[in-house]
N, C-alpha and C positions, 0 to 999 in steps of 0.2 A: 291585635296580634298580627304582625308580620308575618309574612310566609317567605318560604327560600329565592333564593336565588335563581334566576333560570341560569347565570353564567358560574362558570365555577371560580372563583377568587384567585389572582395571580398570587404565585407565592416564592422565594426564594428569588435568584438572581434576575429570573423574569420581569418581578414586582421591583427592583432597583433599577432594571433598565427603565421601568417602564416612566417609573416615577423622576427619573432623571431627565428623561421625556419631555415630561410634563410638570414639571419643575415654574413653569409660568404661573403655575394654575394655583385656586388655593385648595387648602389640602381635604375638602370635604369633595371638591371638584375629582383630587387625584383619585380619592375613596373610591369614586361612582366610577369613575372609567378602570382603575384596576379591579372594579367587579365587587366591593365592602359595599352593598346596597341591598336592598331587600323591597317587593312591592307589599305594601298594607292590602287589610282587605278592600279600603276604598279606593285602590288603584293609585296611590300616592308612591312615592320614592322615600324609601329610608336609607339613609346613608350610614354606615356602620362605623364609625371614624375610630373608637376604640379598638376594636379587628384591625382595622385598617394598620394602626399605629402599632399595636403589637406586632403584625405580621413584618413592619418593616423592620421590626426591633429584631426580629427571630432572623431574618433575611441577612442582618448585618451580622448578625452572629453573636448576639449579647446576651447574654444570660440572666436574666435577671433574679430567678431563682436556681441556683445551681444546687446546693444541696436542700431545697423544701422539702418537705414529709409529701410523699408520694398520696397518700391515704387523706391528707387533709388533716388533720390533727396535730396538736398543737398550738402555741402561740407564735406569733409575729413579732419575729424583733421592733422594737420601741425604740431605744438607743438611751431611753429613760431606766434608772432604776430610784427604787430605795431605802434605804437605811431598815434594817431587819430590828425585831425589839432587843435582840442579844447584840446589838452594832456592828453588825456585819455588812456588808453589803455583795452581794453576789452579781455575778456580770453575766454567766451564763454559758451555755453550751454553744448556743449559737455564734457569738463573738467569738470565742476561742475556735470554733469551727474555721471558720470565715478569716481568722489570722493565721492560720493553722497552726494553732499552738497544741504541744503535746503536754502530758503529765513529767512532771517533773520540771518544765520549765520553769524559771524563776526572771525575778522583778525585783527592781531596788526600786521604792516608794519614796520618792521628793513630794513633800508637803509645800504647798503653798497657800497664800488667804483666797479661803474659800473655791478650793481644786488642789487634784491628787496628778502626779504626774507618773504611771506607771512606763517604767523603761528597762527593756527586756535586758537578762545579763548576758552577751557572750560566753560559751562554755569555756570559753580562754581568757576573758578577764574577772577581772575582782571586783564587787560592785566598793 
């Protein structure tokens, strides 16, 4: 079990300078000098490279879950579905979240061999 940090982890525009920095280096190297490390009980170095990676992802400003369930709950988009036993296939809340499509929107369905081409209609054209 690792224990904390004695330095506290750069984070935000600090962490971009820093890593810009040290941009030579490889990136388990950048971890340990922007402070993503941790000592074991046996006085070893752990480098934290996921933290690490994350923090630089939040630093750039990327969101990678913008609307996740807060609580944890739920499923993870897939980008899989399929076929219901009534022949349905549902796509989901999240995809329509993430397009931001409203109720009411409509789709003209071009069939092709084997794939569906769903193409949103303009409220001003005719599909």
């Amino acid at each position: 079990m690792a224990t904390d940090t004695e330095t506290t982890p750069l984070t935000g525009k600090a962490l971009l300078q820093k890593v810009k920095e040290l941009q030579h280096l490889s990136r388990r190297e950048k971890a340990k000098r922007c402070g993503y490390y941790s000592i074991t009980k046996n006085k070893q170095t752990r480098v934290n490279l996921g933290e690490f990676l994350n923090a630089v992802i939040e630093a750039r400003g990327i969101d990678l879950n913008p609307d996740g369930s807060k609580d944890g709950r739920g499923r993870e988009p897939t980008y899989r579905v399929s076929v219901h036993k009534n022949g349905q296939i549902v796509i989901g809340s999240t995809y329509t979240q993430a397009m931001g499509l409203k109720p009411g929107d409509e789709f003209s369905i071009k069939l092709g061999y084997k794939h569906i081409h769903l193409i949103q209609v303009d409220e001003d054209e005719d599909v």
